[in-house]
C-alpha positions in Angstrom: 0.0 0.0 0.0 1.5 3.5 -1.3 0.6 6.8 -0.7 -0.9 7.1 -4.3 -3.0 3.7 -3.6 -5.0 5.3 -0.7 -3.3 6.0 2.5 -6.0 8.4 3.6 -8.5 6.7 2.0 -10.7 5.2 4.7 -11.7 6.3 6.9 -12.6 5.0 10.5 -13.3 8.1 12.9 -13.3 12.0 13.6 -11.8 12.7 17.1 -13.1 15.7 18.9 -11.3 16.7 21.7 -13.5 18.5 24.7 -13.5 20.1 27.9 -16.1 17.8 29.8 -17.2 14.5 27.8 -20.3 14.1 30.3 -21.6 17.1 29.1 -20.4 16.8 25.0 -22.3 13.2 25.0 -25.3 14.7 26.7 -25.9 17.3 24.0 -24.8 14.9 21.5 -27.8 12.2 22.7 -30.3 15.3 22.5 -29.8 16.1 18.7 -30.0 12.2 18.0 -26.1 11.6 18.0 -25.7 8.2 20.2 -25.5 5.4 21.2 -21.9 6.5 23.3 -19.9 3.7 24.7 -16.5 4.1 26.8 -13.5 3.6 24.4 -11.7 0.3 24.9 -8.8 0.0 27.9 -5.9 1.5 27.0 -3.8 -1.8 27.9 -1.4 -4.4 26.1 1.0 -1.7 24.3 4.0 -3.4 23.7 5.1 0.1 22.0 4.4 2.8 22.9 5.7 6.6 22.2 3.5 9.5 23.3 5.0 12.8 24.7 3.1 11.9 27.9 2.6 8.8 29.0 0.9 9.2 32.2 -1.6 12.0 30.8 -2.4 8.9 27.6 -3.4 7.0 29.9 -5.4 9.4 32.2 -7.1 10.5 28.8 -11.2 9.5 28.5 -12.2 8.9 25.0 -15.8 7.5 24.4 -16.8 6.2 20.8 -20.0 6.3 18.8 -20.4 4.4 15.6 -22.5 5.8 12.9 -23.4 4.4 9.5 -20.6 5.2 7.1 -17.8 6.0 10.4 -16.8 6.0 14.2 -17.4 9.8 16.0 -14.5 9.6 18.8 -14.9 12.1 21.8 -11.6 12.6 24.2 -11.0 14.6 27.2 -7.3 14.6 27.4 -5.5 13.6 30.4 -2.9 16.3 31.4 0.6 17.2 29.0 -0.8 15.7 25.9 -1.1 16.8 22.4 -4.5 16.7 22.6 -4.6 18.4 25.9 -2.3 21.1 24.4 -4.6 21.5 21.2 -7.6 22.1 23.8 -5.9 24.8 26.1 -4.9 26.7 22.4 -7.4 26.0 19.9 -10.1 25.1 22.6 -12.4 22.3 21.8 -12.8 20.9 17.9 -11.4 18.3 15.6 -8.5 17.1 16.8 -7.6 14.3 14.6 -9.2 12.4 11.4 -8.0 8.4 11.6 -7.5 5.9 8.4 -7.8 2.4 8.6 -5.1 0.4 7.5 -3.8 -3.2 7.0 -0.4 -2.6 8.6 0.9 0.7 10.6 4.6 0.2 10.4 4.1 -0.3 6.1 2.0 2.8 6.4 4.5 4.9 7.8 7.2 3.7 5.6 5.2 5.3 3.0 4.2 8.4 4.8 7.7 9.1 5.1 8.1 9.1 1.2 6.4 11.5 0.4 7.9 13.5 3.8 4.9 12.6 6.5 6.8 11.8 9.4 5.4 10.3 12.8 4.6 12.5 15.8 2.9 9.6 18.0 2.7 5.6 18.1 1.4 2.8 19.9 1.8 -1.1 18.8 -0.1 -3.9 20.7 0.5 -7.8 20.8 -2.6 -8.6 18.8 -0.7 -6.7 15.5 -3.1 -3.6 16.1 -2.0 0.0 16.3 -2.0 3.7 16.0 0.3 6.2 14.5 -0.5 9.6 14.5 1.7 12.3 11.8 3.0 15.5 12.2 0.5 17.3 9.4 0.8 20.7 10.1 -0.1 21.2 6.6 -3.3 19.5 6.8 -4.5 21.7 9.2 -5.8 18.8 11.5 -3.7 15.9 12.4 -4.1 12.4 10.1 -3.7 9.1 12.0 -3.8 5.8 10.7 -4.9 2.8 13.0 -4.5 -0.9 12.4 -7.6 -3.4 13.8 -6.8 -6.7 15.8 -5.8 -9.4 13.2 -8.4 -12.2 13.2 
């Protein structure tokens, strides 16, 4: 898989980051937006490189799955990107993440055409997140790897 054959081609989710997720999935659920459930345990990383570790893992990220993609809220734990991004930009799209068959192969080709990454996180199962540096973009782009089956 190349750039030119659809790296940020499919999409998964939006992530908006907020001030109080209580409150964002409450007004979400009254215009229709819901069902919200808590994000999965941030556990099993056997790699993991995040300017912050402590504040990843203090971060609270609930997911709702529409018809055509996931909406991702997060309300980030303390010295994170995200938590940066709220304090400056306040809250808003924080990231837009691609699925894709294999992280590490995705960044390899990110990097050809001069995308470097800014964040990563591998688990056992072969699943994963990397998130790039894409200033240019004007939102960051993340691609994330599912459990192989």
């Amino acid at each position: 898989m190349g750039v030119e054959m659809g790296l940020f081609e499919n999409v998964h989710h939006v992530c908006i980051v907020v001030h109080d997720i209580s409150a964002s999935v409450a007004y979400y659920e009254s215009i229709g937006v819901g069902p919200w459930h808590d994000y999965p345990p941030f556990e099993g990383f056997t790699v993991l490189d995040v300017p912050d570790t402590e504040g990843f893992y203090q971060s609270i990220y609930k997911l709702c799955s529409l018809n055509n993609m996931q909406l991702q809220l997060c309300q980030p734990g303390p010295g994170t990107p995200q938590a940066q991004f709220l304090e400056s930009r306040g809250e808003g799209v924080f990231h837009i993440g691609f699925e894709v068959d294999d992280c590490d192969a995705a960044e390899v080709h990110a990097a050809q055409v001069g995308i470097q990454p800014w964040m990563r996180g591998r688990k056992g199962t072969a699943s994963g997140f990397t998130y790039f540096a894409t200033p240019q973009a004007g939102v960051t782009l993340e691609v994330r790897q599912s459990p192989r089956t």
